[in-house]
C-alpha positions in Angstrom: 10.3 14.2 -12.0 10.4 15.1 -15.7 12.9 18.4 -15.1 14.7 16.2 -13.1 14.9 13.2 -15.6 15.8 15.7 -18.3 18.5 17.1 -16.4 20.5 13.8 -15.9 19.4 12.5 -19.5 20.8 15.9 -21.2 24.0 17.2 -18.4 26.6 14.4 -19.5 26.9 15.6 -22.8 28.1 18.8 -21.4 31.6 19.3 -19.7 31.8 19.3 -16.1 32.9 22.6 -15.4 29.9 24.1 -17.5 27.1 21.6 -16.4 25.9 23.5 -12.8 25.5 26.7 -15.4 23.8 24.5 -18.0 21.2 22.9 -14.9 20.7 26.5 -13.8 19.8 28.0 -17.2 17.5 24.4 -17.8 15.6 25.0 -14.7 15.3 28.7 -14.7 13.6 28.1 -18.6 10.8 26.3 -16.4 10.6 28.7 -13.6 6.8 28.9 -13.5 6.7 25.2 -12.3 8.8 25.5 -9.9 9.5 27.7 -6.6 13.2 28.8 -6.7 13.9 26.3 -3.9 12.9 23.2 -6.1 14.7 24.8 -8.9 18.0 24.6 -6.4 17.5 21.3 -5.1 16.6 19.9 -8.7 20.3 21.2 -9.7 21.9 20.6 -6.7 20.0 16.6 -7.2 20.9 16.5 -10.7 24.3 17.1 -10.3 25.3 15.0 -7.2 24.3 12.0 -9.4 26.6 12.8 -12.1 29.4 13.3 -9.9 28.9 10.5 -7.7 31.8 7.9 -8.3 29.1 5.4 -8.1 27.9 6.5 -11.0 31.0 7.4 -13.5 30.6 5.2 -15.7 26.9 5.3 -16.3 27.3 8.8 -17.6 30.7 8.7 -19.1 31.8 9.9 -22.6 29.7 7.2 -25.2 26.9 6.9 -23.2 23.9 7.1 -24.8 20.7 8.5 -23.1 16.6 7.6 -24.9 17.3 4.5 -26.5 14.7 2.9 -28.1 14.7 -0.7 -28.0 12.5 -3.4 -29.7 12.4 -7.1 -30.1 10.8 -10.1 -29.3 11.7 -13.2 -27.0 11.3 -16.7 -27.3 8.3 -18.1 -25.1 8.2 -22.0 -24.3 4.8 -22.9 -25.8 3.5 -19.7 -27.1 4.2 -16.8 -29.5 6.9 -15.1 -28.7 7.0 -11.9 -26.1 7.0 -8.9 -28.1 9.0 -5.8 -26.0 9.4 -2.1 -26.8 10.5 0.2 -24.5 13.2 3.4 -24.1 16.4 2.5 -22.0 16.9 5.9 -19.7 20.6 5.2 -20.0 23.0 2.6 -21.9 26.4 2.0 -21.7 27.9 -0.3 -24.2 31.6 -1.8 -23.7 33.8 -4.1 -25.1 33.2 -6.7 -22.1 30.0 -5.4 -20.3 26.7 -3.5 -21.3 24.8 -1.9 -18.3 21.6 -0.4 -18.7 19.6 1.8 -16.7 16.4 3.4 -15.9 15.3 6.4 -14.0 12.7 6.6 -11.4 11.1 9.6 -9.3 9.4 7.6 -6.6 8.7 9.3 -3.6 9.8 7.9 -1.1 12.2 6.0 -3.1 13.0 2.1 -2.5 16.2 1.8 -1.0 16.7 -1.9 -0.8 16.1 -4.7 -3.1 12.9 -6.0 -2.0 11.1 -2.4 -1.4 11.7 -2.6 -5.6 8.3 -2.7 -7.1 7.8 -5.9 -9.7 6.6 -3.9 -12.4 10.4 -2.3 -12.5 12.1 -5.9 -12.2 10.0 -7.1 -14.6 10.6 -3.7 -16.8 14.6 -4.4 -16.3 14.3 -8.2 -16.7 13.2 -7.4 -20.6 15.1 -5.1 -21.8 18.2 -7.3 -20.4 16.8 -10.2 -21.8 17.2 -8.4 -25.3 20.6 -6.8 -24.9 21.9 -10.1 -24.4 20.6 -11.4 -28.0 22.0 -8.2 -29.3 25.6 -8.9 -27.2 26.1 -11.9 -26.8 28.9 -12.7 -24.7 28.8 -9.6 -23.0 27.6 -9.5 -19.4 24.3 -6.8 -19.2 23.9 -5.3 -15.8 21.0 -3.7 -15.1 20.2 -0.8 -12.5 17.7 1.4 -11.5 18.4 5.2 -10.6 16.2 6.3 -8.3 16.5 10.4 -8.4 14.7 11.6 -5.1 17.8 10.3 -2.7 19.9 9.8 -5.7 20.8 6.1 -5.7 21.7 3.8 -8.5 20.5 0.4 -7.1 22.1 -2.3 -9.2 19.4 -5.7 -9.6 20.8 -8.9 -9.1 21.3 -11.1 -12.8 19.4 -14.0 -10.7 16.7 -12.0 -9.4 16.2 -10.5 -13.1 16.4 -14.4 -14.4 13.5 -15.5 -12.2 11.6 -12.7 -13.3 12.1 -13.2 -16.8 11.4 -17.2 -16.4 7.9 -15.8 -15.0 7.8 -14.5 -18.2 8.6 -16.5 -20.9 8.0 -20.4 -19.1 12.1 -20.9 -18.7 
């Protein structure tokens, strides 16, 4: 999970043509953790998610990958919910923020309700704060789940209602 994670957080910032080269070199640094079939289906993973047209624009040029994010959210009756976490992946636009996070599960979810709560609930924050920090922006949230690949997009109501759960709105 962690090669594979690295892989898809570092290969965007390297040019298409040299990335399979780039996962190769990546993996074969770790080659004592892996049998040399892993090693190939890590790449071979890796770079079918970057090349998916499903999820250009996750990884495109100004992109950022790691970023921390803190902040707090109003609660109806109570102190206010204090949040930290790392987005995997954020993409910041002039009309539309989406934010992702990576997961490794095996098997993987592959439908909204096989999602577990602790990831809606993980999602549902860190939305919650990108839209205080742009307003007027629509924040989509996703999760990419690495084993299949798939990039399962969460609905803004479902993320709502878990966020009401949260903070009594």
């Amino acid at each position: 999970g962690r090669l594979m994670h690295r892989l898809i957080q570092s290969l965007p910032d390297i040019p298409p043509q040299r990335r399979q080269q780039a996962a190769q070199e990546f993996l074969n640094r770790n080659r004592k953790k892996l049998a040399d079939s892993d090693r190939d289906a890590i790449a071979t993973q890796a770079l079918a998610l970057l090349s998916d047209p499903g999820f250009a624009k996750l990884f495109a040029p100004g992109s950022r990958a790691e970023v921390p994010l803190v902040g707090t959210l109003p609660r109806n009756g109570l102190a206010p919910y204090a949040v930290t976490g790392q987005v995997d992946r954020l993409l910041v636009g002039a009309s539309e923020v989406l934010l992702a996070d990576y997961k490794t599960n095996r098997p993987a979810p592959t439908d909204l309700p096989s999602i577990p709560k602790v990831y809606k609930r993980q999602l549902a924050l860190y939305r919650a704060l990108l839209q205080r920090i742009y307003p007027g922006r629509a924040v989509r949230a996703a999760l990419v789940f690495t084993e299949i690949p798939l990039l399962l997009e969460i609905p803004a109501d479902m993320l709502d209602a878990e966020l009401a759960t949260l903070t009594g709105g």
